[in-house]
C-alpha positions as CSV (number, residue, x, y, z in Angstrom):
1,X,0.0,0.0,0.0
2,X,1.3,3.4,-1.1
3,X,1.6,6.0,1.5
4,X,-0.5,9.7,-0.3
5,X,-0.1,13.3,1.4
6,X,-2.8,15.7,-0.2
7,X,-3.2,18.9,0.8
8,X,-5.7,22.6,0.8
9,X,-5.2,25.7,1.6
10,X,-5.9,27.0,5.1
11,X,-8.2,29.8,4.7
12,X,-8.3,33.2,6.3
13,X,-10.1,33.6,8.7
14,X,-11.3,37.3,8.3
15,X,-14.0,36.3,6.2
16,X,-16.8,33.6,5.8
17,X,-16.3,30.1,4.0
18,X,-17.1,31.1,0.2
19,X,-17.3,29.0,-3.6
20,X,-13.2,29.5,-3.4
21,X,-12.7,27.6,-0.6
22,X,-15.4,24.5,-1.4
23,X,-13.9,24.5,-4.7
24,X,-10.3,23.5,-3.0
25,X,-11.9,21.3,-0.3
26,X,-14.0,19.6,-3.2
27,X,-11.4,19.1,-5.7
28,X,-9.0,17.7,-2.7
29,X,-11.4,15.3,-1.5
30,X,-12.0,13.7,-5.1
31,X,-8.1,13.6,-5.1
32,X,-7.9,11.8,-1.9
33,X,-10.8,9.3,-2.4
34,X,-9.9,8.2,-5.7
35,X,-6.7,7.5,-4.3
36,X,-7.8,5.3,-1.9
37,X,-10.1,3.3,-3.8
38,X,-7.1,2.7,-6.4
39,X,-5.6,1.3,-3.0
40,X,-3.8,3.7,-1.5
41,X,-3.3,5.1,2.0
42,X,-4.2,8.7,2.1
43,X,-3.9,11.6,4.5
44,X,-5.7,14.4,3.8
45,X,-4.7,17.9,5.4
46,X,-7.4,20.7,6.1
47,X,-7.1,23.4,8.5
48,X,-7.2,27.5,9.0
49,X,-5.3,30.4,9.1
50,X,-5.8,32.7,12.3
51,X,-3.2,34.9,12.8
52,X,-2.4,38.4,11.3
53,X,-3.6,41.9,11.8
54,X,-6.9,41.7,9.9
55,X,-8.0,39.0,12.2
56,X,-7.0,41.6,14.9
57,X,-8.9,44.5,13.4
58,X,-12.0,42.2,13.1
59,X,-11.7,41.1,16.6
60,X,-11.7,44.8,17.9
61,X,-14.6,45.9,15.5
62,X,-17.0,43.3,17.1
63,X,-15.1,44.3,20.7
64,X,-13.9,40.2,21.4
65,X,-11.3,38.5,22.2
66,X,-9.4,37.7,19.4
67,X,-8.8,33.9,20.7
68,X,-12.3,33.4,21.0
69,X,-13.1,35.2,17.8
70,X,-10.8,32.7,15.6
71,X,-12.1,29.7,17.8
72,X,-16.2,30.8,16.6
73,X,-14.5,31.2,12.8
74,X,-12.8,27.7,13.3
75,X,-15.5,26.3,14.4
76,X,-17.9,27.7,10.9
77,X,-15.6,26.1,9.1
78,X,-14.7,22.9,10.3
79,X,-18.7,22.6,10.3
80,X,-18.5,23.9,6.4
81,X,-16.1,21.0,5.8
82,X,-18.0,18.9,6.8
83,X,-21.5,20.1,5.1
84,X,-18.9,19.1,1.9
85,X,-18.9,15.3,2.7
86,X,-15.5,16.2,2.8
87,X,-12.9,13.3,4.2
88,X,-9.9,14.7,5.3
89,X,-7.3,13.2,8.2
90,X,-5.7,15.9,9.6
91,X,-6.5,19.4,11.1
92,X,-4.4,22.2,12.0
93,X,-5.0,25.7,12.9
94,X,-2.3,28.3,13.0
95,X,-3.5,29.1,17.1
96,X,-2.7,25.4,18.0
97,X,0.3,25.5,20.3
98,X,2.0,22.3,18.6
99,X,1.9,24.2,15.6
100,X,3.5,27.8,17.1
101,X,6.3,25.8,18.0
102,X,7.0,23.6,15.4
103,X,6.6,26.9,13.6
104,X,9.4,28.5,15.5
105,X,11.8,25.5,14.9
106,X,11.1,26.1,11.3
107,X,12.3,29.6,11.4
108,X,16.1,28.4,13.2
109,X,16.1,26.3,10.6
110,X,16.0,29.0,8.3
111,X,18.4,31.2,10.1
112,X,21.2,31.1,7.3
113,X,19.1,32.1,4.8
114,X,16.9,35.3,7.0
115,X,18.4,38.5,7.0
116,X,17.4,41.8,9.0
117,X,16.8,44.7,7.1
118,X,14.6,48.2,6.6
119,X,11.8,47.7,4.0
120,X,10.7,51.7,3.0
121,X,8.1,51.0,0.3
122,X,3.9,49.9,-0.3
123,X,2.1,47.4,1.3
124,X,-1.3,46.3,0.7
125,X,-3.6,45.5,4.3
126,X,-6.6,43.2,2.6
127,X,-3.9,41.0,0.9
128,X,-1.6,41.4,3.5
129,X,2.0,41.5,1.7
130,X,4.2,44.1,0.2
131,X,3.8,45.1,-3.3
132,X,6.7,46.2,-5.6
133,X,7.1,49.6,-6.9
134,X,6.5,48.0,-10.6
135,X,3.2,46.1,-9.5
136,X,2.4,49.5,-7.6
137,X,2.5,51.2,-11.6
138,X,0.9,48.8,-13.0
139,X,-2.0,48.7,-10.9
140,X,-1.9,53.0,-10.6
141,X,-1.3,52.7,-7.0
142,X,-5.0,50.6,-5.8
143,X,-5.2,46.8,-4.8
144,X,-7.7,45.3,-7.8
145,X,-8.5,42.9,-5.4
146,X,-9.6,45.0,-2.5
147,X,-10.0,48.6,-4.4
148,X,-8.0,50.4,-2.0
149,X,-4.7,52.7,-2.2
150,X,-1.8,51.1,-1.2
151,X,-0.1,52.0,2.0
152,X,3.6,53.5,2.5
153,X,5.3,52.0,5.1
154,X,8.7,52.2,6.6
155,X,9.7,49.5,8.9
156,X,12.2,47.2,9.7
157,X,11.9,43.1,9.0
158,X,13.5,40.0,8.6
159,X,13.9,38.8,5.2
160,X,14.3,35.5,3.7
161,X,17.1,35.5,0.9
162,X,14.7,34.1,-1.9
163,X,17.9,34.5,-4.6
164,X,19.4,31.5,-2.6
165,X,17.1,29.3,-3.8
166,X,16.1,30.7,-7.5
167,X,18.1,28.8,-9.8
168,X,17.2,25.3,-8.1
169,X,13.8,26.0,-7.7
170,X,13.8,27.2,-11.4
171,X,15.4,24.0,-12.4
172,X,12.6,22.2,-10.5
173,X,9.9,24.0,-12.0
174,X,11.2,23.1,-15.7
175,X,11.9,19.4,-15.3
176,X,8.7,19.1,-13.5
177,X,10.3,17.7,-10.1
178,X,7.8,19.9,-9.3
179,X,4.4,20.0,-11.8
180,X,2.9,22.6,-11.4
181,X,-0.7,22.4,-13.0
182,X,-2.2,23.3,-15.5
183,X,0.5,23.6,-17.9
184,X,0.0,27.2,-18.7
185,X,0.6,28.2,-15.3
186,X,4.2,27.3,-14.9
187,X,5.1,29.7,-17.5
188,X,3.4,32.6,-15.3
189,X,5.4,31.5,-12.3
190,X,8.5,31.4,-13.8
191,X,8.1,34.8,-15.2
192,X,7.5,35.7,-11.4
193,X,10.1,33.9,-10.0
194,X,12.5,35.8,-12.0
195,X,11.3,39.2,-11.0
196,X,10.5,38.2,-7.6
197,X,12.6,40.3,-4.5
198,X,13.8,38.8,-1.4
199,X,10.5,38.4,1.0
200,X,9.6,39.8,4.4
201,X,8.8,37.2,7.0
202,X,8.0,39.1,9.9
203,X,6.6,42.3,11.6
204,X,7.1,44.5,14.3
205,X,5.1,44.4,16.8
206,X,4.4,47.6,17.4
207,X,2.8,46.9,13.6
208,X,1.1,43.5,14.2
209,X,0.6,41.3,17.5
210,X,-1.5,39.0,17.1
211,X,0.7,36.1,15.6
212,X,3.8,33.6,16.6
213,X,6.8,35.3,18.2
214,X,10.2,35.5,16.3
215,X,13.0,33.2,18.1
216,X,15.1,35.2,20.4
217,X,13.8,38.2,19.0
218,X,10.5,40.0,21.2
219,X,10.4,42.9,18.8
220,X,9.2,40.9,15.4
221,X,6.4,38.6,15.0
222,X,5.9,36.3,12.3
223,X,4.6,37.2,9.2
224,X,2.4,34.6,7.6
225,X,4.2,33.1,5.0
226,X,6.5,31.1,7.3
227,X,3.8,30.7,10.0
228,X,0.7,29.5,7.8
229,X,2.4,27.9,4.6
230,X,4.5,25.6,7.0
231,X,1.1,24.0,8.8
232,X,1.5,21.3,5.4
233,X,4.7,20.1,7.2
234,X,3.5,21.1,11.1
235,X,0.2,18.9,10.9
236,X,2.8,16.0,9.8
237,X,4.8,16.2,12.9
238,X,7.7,18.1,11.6
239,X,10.8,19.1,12.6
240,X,9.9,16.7,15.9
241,X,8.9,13.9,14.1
242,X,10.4,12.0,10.7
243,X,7.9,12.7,7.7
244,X,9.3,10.8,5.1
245,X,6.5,8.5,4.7
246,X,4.1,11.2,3.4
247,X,6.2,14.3,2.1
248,X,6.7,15.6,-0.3
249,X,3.0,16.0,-1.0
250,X,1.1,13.9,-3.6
251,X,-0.8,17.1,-4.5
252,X,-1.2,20.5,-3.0
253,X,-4.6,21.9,-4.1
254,X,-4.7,25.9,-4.8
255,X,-6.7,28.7,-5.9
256,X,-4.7,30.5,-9.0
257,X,-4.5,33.8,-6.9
258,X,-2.6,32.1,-4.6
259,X,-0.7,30.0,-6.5
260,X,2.5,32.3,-6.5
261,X,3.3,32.0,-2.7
262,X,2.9,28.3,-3.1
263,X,5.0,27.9,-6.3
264,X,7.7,30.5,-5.2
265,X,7.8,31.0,-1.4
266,X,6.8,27.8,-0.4
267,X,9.8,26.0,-1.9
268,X,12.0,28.5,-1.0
269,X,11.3,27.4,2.4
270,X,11.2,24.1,1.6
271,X,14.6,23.7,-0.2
272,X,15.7,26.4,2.9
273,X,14.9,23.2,5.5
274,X,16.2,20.9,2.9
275,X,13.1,19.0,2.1
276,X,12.0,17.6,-1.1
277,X,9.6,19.9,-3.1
278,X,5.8,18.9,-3.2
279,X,4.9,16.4,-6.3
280,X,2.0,18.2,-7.8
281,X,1.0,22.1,-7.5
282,X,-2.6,21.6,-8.5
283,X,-4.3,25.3,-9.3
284,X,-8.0,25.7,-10.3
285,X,-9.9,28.8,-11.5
286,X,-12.1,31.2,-10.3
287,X,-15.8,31.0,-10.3
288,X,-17.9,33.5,-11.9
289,X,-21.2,34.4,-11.9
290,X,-22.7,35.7,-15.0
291,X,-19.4,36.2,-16.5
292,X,-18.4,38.5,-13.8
293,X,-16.2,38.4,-11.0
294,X,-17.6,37.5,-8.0
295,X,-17.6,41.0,-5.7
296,X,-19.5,42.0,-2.7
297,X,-20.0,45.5,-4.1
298,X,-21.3,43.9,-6.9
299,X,-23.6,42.2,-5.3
300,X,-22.9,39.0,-7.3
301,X,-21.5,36.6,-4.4
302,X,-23.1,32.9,-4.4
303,X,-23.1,31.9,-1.3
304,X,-22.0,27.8,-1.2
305,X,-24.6,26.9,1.8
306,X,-27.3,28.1,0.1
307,X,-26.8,26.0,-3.0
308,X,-26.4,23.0,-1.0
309,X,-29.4,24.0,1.6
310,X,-31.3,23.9,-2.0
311,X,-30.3,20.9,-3.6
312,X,-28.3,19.1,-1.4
313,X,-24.2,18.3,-1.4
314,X,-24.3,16.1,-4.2
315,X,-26.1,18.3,-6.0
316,X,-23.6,21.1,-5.3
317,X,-20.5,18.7,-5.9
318,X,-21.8,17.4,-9.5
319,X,-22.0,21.2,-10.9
320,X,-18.8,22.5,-9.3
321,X,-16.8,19.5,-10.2
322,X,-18.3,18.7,-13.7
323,X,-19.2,22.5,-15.1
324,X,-16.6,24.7,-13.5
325,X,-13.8,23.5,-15.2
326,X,-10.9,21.7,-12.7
327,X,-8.1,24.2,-14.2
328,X,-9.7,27.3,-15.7
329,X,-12.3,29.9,-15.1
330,X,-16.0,29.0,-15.3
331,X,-19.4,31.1,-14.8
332,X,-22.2,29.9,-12.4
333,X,-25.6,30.4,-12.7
334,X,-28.8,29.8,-11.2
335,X,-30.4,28.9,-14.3
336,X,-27.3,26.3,-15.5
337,X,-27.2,25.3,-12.2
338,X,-31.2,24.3,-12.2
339,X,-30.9,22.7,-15.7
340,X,-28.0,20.9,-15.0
341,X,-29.9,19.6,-11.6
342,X,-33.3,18.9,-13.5
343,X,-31.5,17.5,-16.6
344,X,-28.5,15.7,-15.9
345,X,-28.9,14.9,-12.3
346,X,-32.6,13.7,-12.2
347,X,-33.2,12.5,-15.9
348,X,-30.3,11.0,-16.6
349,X,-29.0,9.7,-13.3
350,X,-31.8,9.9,-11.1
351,X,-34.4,8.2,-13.9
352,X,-31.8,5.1,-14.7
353,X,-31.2,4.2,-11.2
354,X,-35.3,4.3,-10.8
355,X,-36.1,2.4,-13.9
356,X,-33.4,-0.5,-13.9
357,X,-33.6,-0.8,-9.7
358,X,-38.0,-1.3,-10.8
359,X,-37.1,-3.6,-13.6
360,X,-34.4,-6.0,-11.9
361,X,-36.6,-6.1,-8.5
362,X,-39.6,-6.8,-10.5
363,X,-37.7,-10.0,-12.6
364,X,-36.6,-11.3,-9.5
365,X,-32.6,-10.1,-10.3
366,X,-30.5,-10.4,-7.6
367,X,-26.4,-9.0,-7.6
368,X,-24.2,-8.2,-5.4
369,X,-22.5,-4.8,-5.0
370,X,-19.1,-5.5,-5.5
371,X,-16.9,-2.3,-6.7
372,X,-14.0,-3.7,-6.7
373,X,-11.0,-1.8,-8.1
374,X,-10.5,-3.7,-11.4
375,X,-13.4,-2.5,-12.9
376,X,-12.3,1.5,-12.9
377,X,-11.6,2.0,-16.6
378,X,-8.4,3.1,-18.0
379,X,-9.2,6.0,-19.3
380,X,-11.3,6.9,-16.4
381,X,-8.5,6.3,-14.1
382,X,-5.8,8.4,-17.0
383,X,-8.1,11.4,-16.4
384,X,-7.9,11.3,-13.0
385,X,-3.9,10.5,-12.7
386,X,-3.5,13.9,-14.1
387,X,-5.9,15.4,-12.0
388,X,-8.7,16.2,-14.8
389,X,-11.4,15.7,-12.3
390,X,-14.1,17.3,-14.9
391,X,-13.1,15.7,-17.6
392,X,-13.6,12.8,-15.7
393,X,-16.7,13.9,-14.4
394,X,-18.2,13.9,-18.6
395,X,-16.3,10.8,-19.2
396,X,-18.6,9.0,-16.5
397,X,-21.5,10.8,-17.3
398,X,-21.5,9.5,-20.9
399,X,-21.7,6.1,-19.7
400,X,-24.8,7.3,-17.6
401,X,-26.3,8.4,-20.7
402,X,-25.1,5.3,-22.5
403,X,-27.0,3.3,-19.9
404,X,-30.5,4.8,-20.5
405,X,-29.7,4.8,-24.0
406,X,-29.0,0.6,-23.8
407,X,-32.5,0.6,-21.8
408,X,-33.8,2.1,-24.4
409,X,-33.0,0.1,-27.3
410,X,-32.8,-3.3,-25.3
411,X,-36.4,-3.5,-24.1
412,X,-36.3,-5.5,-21.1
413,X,-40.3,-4.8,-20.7
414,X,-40.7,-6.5,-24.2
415,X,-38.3,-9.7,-23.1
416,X,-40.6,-9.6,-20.0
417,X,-43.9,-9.5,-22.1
418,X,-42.4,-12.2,-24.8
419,X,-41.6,-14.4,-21.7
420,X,-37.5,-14.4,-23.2
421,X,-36.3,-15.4,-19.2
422,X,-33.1,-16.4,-20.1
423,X,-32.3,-13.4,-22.4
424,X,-34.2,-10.8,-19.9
425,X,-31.9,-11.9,-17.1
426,X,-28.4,-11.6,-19.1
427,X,-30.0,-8.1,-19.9
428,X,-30.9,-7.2,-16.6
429,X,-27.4,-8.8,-14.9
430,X,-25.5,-6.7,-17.5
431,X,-26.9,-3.1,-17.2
432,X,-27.4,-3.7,-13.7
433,X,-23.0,-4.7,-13.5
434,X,-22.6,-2.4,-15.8
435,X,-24.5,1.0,-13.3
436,X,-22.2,-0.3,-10.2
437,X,-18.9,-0.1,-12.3
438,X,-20.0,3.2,-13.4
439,X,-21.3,3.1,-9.8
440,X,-17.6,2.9,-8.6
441,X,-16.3,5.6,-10.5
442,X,-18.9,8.1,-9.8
443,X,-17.5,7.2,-5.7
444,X,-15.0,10.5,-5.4
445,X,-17.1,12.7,-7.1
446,X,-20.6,12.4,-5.6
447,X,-19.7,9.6,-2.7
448,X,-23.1,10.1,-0.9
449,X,-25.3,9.2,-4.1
450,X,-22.3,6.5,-4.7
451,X,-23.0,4.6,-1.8
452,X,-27.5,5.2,-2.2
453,X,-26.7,3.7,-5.1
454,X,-24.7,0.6,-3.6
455,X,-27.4,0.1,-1.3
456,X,-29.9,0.0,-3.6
457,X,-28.4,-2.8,-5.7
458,X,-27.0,-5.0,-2.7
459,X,-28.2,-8.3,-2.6
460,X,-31.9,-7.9,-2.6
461,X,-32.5,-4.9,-4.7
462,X,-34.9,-2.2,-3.5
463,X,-35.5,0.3,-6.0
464,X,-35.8,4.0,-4.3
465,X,-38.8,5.1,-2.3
466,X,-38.3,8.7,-3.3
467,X,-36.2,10.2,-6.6
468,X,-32.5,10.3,-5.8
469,X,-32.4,13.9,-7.2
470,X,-36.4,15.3,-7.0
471,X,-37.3,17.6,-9.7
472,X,-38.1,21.1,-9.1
């Protein structure tokens, strides 16, 4: 048995669980369940991110405790993970003390490569990082993330010497030691990589408190790109613990805004500790909504929980991980999102587990459910190796379509009618094998409908009291 290590970013948690996160959380589940039904041993690493000054600011605004306000955000989304059907192994938040001080281990072994130094220059307070004086011209001086000037500070920090680790980590990048997906993306992050400065680690704390103390140094406070992007090794047991048998990562699951620390700083800090650099950089797209960015000004956000309030998580998981593209933008909306559901999800899948379930339990068929690994296809199992989850996703669903077609043009009713026993059970046994290897594949993309659909077929079959998907 293989030993797997797949991994999401820890979200912020100055905000509310949104489609960005889900869309990491869902494509990191199908990741980790497909690997363990190919036979693998997985863990799976979620967690959150809860220190920094916004988290501060937040804290004062609603006049709490900061602790307790990062424990009540914690707590929304652990319960959010977990409204996702989501089956991670691991948990970490930023707060836990194992983590602070595995954290601060990290950072001595970082020394050689940190450097103190004054930084005079911009910095931007919603994305929380400094923004060269070329990206501060380009973007005439306002984030286009958050809409708001730039700051100028002047403040002293320590510094990790990125240029130490540039031309390995640009050697890696090339040979794909470390893949970063999709392909188009590693282009973009080597351009960055070669106009990227040194990178400040820390703050003082006259600037920001609330966060993990510097070693041996009272005056600076961890910035988050050594304190947060370390929890993939910290939730492993590391520098304590050996963590060979599950690093480097499998796959590291991230949004493409994001994907810069993660490609650049993350490795740097990696080949800094000298540890292997994760296998896979897997980054997916944003998710629009009409075409349009998704903006609380606008007024266009969609809010995850009330899709799945709606239709349920199935429901939500099918559209996310078959119509928004794995790798590249895709628009949502309420109307594709109902067709898809009344269409796709009810006709076609809904309709043929009805119809053949009524058909075998009415001719006396009985089979058990056995979804054993063999019968993955090929192909099905080539799309998923390279992490084309919604390809995938269409692949299946044209053998769900394929089945009601076969329905269709067999006629079991007729071989019923005509009294053709023999043939009407090889029919029946065939489709019905047929829907539970299909059965099997559809497992890491909708697992709860995946295992309704085991149970209806197991042993005695009992077709389903009420639609698997219910029409509008």
């Amino acid at each position: 048995m293989t030993k797997k290590y797949i991994t999401t970013a820890i979200p912020y948690m100055n905000g509310n669980p949104h489609i960005g996160h889900a869309m990491d959380y869902c494509l990191a589940d199908v990741c980790a369940r497909y690997l363990a039904l190919t036979g693998n041993e997985v863990r799976f690493q979620a967690g959150t991110d809860e220190h920094g000054s916004k988290i501060a600011q937040k804290a004062d605004e609603l006049g709490v405790e900061v602790q307790n306000f990062v424990d009540e955000k914690a707590k929304t989304f652990k319960d959010f993970i977990a409204k996702l059907n989501v089956s991670y192994t691991d948990y970490v938040r930023t707060t836990d003390e194992w983590h602070e001080r595995r954290v601060q281990e990290i950072w001595r072994k970082l020394k050689d490569h940190i450097y103190l130094a004054k930084y005079e220059g911009w910095y931007c307070t919603g994305c929380e990082r400094f923004i060269t004086d070329k990206e501060y011209a380009e973007n005439d001086g306002i984030c286009p993330d958050h809409l708001k000037p730039y700051e100028k500070l002047k403040e002293e920090n320590y510094y990790l010497r990125l240029s130490d680790f540039k031309d390995d980590l640009r050697k890696a990048i090339e040979s794909g030691e470390m893949l970063i997906l999709p392909d188009f993306r590693k282009k973009e992050i080597l351009k960055l990589l070669e106009e990227s400065p040194d990178v400040s680690i820390s703050r003082p704390v006259t600037q920001l408190k609330w966060g993990v103390p510097v070693p041996d140094d009272p005056s600076q406070v961890m910035y988050v790109w050594v304190d947060a992007l370390s929890n993939y090794i910290t939730v492993l047991g590391y520098p304590e613990e050996d963590i060979s048998d599950w690093w480097p990562a499998t796959a590291q699951f991230v949004g493409k805004d994001i994907l810069r620390f993660h490609a650049i700083i993350w490795p740097a800090m990696l080949l800094g500790m000298g540890l292997s650099l994760p296998k896979v950089l897997v980054s997916h797209g944003m998710v629009l909504a009409d075409g349009q960015k998704m903006s609380k000004s606008i007024g266009n956000v969609v809010d995850p929980n009330e899709v799945i309030d709606k239709h349920g998580i199935d429901a939500f998981r099918y559209y996310f991980l078959r119509h928004i593209d794995t790798f590249d933008d895709s628009d949502f909306t309420w109307t594709k999102f109902e067709d898809a559901y009344n269409n796709e999800l009810a006709n076609d899948l809904g309709n043929l587990v009805q119809r053949l379930a009524t058909l075998a339990a009415k001719n006396g068929i009985k089979i058990g459910n056995d979804t054993n690994v063999s019968k993955l296809s090929p192909e099905y199992c080539e799309l998923m190796d390279k992490f084309e989850f919604s390809k995938a996703f269409d692949y299946v669903w044209e053998k769900v379509q394929g089945l009601n077609k076969r329905i269709d043009d067999e006629k079991p009713w007729e071989l019923a009618k005509n009294g053709e026993t023999e043939k009407l059970e090889k029919c029946l046994t065939s489709l019905v094998l047929d829907l539970l290897q299909v059965n099997a594949e559809l497992s890491p993309l909708i697992p709860g409908t995946s295992e309704k659909i085991a149970s209806v077929f197991a042993g005695e079959i009992n077709p389903p009291k009420t639609p698997l998907f219910p029409k509008n």
